[in-house]
N, CA, C, O and CB atoms as a CASP TS submission, in Angstrom:
PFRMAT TS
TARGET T0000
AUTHOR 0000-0000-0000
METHOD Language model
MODEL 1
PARENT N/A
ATOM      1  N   UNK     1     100.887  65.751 150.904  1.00  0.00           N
ATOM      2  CA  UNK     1     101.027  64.694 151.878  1.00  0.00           C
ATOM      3  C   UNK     1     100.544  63.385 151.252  1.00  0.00           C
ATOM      4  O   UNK     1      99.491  63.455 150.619  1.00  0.00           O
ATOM      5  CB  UNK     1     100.239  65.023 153.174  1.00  0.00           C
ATOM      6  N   UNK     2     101.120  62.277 151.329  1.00  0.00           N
ATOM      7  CA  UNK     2     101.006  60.664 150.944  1.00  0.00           C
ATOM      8  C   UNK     2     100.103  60.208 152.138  1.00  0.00           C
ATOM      9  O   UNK     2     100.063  60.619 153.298  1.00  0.00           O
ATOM     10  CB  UNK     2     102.655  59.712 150.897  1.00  0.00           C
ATOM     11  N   UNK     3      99.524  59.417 151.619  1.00  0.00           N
ATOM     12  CA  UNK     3      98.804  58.487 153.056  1.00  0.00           C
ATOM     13  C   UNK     3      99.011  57.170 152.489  1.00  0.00           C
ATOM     14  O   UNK     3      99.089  57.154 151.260  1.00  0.00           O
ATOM     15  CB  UNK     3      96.872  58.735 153.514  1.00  0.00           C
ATOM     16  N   UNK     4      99.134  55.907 153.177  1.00  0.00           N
ATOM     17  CA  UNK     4      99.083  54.753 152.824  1.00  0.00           C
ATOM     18  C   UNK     4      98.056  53.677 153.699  1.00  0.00           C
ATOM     19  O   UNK     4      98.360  53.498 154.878  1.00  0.00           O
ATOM     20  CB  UNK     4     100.419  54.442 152.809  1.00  0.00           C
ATOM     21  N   UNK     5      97.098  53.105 153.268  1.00  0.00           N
ATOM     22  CA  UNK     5      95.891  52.433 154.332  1.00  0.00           C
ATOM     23  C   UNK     5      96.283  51.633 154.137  1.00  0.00           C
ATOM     24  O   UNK     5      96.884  51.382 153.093  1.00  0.00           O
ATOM     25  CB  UNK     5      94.421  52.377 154.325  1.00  0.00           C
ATOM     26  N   UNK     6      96.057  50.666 155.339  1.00  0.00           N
ATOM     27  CA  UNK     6      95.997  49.178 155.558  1.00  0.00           C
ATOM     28  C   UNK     6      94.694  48.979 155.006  1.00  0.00           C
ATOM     29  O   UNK     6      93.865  49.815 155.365  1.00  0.00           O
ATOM     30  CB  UNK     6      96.163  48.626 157.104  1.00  0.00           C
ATOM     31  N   UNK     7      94.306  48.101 154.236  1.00  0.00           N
ATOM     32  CA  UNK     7      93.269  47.199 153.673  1.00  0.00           C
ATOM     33  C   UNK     7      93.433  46.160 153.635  1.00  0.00           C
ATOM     34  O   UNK     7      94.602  45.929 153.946  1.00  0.00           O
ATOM     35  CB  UNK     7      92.912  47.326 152.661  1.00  0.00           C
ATOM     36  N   UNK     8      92.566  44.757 153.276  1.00  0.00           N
ATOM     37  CA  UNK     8      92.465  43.358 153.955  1.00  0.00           C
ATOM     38  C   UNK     8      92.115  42.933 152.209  1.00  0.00           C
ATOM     39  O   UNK     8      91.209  43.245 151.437  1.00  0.00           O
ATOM     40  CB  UNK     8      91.005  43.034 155.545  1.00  0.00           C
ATOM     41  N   UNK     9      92.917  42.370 152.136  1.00  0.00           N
ATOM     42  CA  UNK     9      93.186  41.464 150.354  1.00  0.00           C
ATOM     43  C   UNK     9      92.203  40.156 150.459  1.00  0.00           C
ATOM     44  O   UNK     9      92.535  39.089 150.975  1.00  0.00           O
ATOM     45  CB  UNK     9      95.284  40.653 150.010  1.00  0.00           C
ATOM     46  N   UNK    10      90.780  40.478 149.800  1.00  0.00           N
ATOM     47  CA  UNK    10      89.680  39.812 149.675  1.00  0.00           C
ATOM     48  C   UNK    10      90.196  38.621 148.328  1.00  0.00           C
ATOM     49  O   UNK    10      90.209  37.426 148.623  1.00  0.00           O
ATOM     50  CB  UNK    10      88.342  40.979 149.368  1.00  0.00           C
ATOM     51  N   UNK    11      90.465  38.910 147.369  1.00  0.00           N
ATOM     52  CA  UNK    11      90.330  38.179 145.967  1.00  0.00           C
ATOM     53  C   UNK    11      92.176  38.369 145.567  1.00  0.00           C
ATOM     54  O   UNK    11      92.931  39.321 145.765  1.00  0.00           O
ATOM     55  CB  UNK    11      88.930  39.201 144.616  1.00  0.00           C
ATOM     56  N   UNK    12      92.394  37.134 145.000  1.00  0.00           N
ATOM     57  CA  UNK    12      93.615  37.130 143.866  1.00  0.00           C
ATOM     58  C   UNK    12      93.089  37.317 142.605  1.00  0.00           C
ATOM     59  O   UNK    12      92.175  36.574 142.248  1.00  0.00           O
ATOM     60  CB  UNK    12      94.466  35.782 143.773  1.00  0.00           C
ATOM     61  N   UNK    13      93.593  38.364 141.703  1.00  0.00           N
ATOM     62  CA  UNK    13      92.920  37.919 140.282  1.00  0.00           C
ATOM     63  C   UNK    13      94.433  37.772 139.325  1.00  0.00           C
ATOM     64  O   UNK    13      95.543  37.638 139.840  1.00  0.00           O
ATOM     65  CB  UNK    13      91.595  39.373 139.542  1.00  0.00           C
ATOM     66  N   UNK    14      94.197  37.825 138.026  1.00  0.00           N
ATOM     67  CA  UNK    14      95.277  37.138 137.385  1.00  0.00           C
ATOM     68  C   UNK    14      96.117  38.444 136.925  1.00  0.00           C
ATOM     69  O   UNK    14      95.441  39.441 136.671  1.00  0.00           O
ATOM     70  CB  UNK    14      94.763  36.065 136.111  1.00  0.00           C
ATOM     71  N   UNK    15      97.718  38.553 136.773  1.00  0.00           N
ATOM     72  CA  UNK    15      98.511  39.619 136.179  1.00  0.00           C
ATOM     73  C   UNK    15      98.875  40.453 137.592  1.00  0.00           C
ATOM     74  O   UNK    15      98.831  41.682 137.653  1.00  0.00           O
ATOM     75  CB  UNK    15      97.598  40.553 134.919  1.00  0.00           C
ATOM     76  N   UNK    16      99.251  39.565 138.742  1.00  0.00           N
ATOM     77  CA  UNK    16      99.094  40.878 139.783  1.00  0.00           C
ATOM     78  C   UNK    16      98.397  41.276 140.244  1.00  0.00           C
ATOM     79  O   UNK    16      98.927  41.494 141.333  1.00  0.00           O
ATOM     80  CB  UNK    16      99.271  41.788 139.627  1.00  0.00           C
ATOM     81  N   UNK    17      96.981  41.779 140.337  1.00  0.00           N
ATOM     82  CA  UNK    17      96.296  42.212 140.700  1.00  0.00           C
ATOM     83  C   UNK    17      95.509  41.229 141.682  1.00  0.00           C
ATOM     84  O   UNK    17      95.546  40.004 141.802  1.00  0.00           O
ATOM     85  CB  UNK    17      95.877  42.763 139.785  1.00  0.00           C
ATOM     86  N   UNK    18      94.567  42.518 142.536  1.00  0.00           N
ATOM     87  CA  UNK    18      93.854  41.653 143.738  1.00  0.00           C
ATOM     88  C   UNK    18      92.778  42.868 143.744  1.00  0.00           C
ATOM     89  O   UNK    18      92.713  43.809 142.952  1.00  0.00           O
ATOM     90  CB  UNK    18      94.885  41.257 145.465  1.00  0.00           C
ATOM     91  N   UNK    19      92.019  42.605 144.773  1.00  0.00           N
ATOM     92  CA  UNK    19      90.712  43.093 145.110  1.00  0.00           C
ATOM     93  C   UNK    19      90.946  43.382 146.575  1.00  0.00           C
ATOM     94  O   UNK    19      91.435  42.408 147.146  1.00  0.00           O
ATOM     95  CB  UNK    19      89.484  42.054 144.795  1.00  0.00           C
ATOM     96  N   UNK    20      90.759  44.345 147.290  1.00  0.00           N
ATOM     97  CA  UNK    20      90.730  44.645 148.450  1.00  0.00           C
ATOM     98  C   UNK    20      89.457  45.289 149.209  1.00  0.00           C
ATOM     99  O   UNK    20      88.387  45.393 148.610  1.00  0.00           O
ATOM    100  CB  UNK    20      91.705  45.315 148.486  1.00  0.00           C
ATOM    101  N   UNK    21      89.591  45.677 150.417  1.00  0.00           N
ATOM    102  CA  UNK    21      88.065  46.045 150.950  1.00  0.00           C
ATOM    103  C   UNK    21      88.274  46.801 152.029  1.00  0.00           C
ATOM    104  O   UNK    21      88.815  46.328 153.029  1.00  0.00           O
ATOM    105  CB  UNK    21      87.088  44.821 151.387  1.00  0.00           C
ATOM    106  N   UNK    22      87.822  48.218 151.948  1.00  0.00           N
ATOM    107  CA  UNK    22      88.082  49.108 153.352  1.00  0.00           C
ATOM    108  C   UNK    22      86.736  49.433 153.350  1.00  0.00           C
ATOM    109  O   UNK    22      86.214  49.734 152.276  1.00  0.00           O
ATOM    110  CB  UNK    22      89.224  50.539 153.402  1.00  0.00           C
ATOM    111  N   UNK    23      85.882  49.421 154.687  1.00  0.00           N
ATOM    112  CA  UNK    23      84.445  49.974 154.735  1.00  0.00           C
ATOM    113  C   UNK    23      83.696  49.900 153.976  1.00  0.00           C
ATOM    114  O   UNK    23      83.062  50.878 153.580  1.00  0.00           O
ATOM    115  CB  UNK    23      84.277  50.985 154.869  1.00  0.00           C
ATOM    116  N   UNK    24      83.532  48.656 153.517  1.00  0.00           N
ATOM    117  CA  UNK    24      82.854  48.113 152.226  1.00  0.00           C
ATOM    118  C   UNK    24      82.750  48.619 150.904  1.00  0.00           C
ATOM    119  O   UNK    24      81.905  48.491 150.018  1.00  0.00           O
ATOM    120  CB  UNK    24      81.726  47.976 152.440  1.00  0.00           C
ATOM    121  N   UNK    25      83.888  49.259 151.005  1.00  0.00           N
ATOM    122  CA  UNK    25      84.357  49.944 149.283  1.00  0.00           C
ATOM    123  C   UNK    25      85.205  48.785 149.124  1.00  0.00           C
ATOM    124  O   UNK    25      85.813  48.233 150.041  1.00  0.00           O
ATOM    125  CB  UNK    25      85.392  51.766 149.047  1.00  0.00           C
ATOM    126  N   UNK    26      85.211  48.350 147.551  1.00  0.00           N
ATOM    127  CA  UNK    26      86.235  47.718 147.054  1.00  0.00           C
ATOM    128  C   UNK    26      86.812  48.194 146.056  1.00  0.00           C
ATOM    129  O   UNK    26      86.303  49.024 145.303  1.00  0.00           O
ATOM    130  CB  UNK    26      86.001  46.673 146.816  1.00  0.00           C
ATOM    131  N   UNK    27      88.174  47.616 145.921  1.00  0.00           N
ATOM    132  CA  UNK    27      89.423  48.331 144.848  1.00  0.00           C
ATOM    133  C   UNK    27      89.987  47.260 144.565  1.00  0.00           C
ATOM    134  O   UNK    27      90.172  46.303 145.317  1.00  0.00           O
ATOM    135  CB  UNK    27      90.615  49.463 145.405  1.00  0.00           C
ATOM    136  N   UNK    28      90.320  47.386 143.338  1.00  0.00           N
ATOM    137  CA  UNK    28      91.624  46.622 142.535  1.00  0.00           C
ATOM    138  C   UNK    28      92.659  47.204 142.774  1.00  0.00           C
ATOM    139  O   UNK    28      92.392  48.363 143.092  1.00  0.00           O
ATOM    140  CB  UNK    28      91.639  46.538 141.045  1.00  0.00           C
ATOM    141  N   UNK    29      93.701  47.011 142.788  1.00  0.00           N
ATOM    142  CA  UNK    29      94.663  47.141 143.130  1.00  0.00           C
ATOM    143  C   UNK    29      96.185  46.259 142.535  1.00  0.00           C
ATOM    144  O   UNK    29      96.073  45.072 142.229  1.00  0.00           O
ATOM    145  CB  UNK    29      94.256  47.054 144.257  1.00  0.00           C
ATOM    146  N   UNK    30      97.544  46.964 142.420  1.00  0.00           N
ATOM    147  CA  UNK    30      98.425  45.700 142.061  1.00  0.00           C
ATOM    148  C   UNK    30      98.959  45.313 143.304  1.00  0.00           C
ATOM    149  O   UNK    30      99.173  46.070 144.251  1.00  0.00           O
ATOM    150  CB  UNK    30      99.632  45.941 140.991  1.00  0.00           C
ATOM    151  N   UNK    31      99.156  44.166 143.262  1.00  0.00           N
ATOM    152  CA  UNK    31      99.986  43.511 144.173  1.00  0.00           C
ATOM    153  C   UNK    31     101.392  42.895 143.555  1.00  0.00           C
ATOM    154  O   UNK    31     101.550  41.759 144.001  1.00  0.00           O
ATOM    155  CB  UNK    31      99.135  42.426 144.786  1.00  0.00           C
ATOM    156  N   UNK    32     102.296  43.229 142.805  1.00  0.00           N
ATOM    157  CA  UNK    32     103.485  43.507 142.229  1.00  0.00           C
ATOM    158  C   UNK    32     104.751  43.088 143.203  1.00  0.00           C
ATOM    159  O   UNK    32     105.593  42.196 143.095  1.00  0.00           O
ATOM    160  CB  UNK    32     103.459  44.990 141.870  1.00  0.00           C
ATOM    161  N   UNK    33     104.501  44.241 144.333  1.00  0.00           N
ATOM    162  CA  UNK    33     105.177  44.380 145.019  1.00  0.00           C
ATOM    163  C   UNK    33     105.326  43.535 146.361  1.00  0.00           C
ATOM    164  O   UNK    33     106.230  43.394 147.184  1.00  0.00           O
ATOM    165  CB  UNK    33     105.034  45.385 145.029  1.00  0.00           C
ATOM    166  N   UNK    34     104.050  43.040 146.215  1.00  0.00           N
ATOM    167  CA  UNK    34     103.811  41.822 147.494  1.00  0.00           C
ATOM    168  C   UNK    34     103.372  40.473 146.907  1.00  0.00           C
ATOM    169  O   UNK    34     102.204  40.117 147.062  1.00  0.00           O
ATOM    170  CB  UNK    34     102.491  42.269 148.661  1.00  0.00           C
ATOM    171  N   UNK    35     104.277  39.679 146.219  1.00  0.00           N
ATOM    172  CA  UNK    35     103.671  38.716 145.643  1.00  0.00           C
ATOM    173  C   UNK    35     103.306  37.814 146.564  1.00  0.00           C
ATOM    174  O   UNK    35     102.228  37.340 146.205  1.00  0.00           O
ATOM    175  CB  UNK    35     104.344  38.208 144.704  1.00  0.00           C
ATOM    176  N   UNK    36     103.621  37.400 147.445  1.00  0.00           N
ATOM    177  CA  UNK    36     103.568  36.848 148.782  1.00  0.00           C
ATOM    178  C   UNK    36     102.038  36.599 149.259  1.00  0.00           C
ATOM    179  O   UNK    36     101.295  35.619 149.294  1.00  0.00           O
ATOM    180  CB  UNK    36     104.325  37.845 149.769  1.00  0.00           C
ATOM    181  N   UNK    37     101.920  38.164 149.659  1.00  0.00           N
ATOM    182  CA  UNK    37     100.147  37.815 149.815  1.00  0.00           C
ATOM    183  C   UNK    37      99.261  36.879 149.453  1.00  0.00           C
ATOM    184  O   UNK    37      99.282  36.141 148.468  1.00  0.00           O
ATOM    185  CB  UNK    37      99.461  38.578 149.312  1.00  0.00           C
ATOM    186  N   UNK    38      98.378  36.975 150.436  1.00  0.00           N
ATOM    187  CA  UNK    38      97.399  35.982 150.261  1.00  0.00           C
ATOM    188  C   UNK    38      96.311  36.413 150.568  1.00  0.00           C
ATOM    189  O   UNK    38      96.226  37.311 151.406  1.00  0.00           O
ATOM    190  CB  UNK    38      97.565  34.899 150.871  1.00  0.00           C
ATOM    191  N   UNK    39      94.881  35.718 149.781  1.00  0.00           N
ATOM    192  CA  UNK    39      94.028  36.308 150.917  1.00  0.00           C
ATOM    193  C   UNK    39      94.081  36.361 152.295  1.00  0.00           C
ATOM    194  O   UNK    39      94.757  35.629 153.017  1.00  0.00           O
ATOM    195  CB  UNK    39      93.076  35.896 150.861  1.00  0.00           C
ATOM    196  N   UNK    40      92.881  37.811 152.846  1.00  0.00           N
ATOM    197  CA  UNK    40      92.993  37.662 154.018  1.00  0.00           C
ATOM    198  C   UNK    40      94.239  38.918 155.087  1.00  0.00           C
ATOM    199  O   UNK    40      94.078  39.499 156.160  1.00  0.00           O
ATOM    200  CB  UNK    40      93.334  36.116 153.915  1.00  0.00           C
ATOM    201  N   UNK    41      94.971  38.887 154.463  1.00  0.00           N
ATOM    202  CA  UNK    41      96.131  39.181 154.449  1.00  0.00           C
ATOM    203  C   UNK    41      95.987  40.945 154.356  1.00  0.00           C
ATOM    204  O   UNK    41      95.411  41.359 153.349  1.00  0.00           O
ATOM    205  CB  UNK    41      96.869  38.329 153.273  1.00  0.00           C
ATOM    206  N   UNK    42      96.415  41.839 155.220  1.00  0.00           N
ATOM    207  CA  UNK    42      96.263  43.042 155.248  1.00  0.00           C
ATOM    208  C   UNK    42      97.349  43.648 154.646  1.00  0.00           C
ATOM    209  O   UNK    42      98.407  43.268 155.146  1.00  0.00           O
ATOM    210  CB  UNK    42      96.023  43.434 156.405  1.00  0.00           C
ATOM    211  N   UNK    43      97.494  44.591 153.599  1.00  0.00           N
ATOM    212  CA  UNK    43      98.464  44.801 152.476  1.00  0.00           C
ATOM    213  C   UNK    43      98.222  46.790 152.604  1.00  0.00           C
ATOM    214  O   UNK    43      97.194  47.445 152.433  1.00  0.00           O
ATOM    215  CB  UNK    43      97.829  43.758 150.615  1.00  0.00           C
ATOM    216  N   UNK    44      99.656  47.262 152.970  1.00  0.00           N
ATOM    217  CA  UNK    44      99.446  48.633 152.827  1.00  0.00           C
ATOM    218  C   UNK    44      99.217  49.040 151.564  1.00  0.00           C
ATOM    219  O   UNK    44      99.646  48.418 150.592  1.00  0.00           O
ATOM    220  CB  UNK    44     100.426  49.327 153.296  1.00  0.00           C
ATOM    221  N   UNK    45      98.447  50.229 151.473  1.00  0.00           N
ATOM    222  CA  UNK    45      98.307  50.638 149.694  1.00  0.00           C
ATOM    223  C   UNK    45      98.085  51.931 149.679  1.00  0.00           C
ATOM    224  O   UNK    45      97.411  52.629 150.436  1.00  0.00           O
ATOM    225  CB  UNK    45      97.010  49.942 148.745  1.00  0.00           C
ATOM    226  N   UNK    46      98.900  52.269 148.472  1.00  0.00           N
ATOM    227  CA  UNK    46      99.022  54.041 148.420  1.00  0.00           C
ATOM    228  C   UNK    46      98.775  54.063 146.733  1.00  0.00           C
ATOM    229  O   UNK    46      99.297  53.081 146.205  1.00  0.00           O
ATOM    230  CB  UNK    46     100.966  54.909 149.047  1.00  0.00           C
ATOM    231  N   UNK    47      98.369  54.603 146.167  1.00  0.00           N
ATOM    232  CA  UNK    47      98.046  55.169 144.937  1.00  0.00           C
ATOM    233  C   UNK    47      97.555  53.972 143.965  1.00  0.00           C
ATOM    234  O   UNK    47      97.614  54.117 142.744  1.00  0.00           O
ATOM    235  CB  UNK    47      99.307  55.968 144.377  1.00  0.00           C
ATOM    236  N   UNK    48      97.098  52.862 144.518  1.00  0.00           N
ATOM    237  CA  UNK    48      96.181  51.614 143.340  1.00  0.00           C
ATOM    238  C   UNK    48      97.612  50.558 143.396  1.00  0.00           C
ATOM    239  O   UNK    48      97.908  49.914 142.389  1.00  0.00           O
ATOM    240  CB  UNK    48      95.650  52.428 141.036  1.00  0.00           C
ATOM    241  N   UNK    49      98.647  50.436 144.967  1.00  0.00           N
ATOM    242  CA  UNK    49      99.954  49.712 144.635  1.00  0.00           C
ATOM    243  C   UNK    49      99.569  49.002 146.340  1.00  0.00           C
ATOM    244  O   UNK    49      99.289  49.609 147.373  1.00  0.00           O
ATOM    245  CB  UNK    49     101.761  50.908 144.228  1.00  0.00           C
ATOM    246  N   UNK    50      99.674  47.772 146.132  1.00  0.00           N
ATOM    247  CA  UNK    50      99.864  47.656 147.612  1.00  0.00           C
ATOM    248  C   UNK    50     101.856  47.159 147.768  1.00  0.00           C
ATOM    249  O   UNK    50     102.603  46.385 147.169  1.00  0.00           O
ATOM    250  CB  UNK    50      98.477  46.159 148.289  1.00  0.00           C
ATOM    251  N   UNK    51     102.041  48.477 149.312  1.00  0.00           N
ATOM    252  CA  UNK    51     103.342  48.512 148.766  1.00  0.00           C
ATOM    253  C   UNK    51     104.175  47.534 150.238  1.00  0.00           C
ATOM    254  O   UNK    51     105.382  47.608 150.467  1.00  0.00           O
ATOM    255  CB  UNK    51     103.913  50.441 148.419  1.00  0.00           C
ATOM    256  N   UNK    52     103.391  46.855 150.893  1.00  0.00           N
ATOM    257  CA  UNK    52     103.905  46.084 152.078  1.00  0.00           C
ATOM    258  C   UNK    52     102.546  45.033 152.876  1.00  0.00           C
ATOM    259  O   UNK    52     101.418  45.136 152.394  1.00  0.00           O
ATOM    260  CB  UNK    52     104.567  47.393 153.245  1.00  0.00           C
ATOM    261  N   UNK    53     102.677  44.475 153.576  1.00  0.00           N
ATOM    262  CA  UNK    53     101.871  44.156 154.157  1.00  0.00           C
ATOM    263  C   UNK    53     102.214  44.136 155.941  1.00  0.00           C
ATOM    264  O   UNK    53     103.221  44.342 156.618  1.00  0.00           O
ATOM    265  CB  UNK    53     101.553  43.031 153.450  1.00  0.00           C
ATOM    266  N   UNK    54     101.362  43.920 156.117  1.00  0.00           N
ATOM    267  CA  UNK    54     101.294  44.514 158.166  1.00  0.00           C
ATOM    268  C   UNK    54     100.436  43.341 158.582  1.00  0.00           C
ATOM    269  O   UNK    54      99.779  42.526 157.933  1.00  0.00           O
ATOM    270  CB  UNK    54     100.173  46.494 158.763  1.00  0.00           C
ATOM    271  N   UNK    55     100.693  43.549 160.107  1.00  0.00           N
ATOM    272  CA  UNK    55     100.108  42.284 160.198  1.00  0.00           C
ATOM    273  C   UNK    55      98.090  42.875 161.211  1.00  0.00           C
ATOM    274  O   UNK    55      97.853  44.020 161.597  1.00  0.00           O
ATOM    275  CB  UNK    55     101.644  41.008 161.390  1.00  0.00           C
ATOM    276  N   UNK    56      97.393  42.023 161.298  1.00  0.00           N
ATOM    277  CA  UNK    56      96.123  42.010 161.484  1.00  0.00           C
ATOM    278  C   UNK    56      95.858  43.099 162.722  1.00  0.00           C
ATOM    279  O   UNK    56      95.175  44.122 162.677  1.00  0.00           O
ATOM    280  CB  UNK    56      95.672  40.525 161.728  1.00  0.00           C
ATOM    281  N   UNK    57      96.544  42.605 163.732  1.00  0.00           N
ATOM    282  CA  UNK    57      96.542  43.333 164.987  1.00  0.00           C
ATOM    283  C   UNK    57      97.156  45.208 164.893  1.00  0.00           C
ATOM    284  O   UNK    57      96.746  46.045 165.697  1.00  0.00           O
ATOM    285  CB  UNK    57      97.619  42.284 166.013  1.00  0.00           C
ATOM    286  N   UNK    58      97.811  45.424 164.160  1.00  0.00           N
ATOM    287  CA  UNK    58      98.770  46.772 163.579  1.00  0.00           C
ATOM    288  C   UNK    58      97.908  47.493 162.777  1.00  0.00           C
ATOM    289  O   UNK    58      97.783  48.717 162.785  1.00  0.00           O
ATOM    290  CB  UNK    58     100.166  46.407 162.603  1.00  0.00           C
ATOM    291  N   UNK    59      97.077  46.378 161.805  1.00  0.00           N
ATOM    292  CA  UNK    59      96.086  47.264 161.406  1.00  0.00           C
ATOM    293  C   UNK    59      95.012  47.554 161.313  1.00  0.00           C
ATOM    294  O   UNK    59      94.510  48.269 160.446  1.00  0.00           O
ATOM    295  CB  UNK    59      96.085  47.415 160.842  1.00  0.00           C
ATOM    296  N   UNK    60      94.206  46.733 162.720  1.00  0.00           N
ATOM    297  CA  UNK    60      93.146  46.777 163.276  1.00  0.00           C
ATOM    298  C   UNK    60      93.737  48.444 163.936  1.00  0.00           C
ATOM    299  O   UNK    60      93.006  49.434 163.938  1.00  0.00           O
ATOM    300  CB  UNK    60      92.747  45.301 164.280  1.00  0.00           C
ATOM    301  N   UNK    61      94.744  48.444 164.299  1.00  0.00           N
ATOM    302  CA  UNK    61      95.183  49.509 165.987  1.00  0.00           C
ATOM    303  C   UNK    61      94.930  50.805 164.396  1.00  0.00           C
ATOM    304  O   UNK    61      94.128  51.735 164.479  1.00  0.00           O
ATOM    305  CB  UNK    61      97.833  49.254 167.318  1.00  0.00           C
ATOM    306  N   UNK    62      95.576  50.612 163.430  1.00  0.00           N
ATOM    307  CA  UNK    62      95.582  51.779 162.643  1.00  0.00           C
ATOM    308  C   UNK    62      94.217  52.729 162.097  1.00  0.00           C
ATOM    309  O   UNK    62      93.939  53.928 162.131  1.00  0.00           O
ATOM    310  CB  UNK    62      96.258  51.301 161.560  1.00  0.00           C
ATOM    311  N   UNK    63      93.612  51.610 161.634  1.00  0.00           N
ATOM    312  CA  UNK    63      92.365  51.252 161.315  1.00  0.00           C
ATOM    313  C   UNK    63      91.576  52.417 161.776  1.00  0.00           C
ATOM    314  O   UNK    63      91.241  53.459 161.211  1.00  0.00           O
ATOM    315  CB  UNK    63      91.962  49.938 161.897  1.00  0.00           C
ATOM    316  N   UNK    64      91.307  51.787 163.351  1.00  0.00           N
ATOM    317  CA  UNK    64      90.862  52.586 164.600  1.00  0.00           C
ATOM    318  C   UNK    64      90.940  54.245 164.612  1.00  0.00           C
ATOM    319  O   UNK    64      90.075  55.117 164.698  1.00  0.00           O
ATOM    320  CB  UNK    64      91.770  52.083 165.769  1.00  0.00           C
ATOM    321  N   UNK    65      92.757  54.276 164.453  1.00  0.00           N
ATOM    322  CA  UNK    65      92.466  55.479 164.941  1.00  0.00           C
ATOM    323  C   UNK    65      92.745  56.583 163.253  1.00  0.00           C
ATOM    324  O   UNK    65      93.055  57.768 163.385  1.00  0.00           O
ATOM    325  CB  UNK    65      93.648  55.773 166.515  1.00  0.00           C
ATOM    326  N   UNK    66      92.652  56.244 162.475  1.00  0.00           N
ATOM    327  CA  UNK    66      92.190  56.956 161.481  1.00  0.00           C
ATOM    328  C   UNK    66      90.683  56.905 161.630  1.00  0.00           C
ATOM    329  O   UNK    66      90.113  57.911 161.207  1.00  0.00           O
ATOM    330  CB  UNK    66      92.710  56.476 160.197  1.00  0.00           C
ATOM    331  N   UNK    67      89.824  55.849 162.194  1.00  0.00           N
ATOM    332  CA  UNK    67      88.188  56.069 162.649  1.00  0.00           C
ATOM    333  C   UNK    67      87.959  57.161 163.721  1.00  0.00           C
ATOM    334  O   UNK    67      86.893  57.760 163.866  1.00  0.00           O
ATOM    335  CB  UNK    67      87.534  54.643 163.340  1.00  0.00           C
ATOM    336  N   UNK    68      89.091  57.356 164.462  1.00  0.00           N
ATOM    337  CA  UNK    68      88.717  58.426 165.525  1.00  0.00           C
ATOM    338  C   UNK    68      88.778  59.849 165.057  1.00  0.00           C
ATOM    339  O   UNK    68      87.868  60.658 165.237  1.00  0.00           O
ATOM    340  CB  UNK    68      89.645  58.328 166.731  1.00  0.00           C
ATOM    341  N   UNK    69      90.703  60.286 164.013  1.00  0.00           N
ATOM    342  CA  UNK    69      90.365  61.312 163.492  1.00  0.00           C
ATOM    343  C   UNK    69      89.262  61.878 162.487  1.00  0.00           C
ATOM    344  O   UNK    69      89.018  63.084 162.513  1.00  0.00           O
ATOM    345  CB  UNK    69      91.199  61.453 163.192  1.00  0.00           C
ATOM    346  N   UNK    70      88.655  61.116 161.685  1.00  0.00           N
ATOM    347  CA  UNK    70      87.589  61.085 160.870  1.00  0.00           C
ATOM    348  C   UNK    70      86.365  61.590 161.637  1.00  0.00           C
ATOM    349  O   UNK    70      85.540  62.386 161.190  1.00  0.00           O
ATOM    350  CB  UNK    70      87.419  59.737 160.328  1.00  0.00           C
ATOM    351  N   UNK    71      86.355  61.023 162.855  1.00  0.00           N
ATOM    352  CA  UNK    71      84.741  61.445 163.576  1.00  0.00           C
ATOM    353  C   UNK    71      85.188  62.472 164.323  1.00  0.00           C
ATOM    354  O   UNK    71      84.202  62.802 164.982  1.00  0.00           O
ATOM    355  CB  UNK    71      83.831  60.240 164.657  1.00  0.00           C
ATOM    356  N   UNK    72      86.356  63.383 164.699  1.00  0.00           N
ATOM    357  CA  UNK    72      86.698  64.106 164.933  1.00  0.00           C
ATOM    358  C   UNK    72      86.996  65.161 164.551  1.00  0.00           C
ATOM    359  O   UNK    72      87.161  66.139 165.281  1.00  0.00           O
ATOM    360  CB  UNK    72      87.034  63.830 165.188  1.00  0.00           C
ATOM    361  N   UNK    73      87.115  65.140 163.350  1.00  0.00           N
ATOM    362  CA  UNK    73      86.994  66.091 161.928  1.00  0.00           C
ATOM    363  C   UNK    73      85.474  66.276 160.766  1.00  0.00           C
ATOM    364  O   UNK    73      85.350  66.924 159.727  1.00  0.00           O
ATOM    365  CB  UNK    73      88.239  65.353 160.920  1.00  0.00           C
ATOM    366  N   UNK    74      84.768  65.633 161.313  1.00  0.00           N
ATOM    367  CA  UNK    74      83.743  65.639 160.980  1.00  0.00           C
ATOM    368  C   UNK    74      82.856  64.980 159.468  1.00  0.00           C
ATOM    369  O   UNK    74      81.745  64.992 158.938  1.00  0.00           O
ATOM    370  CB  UNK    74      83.775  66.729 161.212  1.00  0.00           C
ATOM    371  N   UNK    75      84.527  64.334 159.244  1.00  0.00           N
ATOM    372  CA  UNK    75      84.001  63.700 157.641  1.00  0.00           C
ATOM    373  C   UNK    75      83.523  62.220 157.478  1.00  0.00           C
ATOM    374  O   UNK    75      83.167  61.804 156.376  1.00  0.00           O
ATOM    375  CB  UNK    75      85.283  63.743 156.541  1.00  0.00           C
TER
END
């Protein structure tokens, strides 16, 4: 099974790449595929690629309820 998280694109750095931030983990990441982005800017990402971006409200709602199955599963 694939999963893809919404994360919130903290930093631009140079060659593509950006810095992102889920639960105060941060990742590099390419942004290739979303040159567009900007900070700020919530960017789906699956395997170190962010492969779309969503907008704030979509992935606040997502966010959430991957927080609910998590405390519901016990991890």
């Amino acid at each position: 099974m694939c999963l893809a998280i919404p994360t919130r694109l903290i930093e631009i750095r140079p060659g593509a790449q950006a810095l992102v931030e889920l639960g105060g983990i941060r990742k590099e990441i390419s942004i290739a595929l979303v040159p567009q982005a900007v900070v700020g800017d919530y960017v789906i990402v699956h395997v170190g690629h962010a492969i779309g971006q969503i907008d704030p409200e979509e992935a606040e709602r997502t966010l959430r309820m991957f927080g609910e199955l998590t405390a519901q599963e016990g991890l």
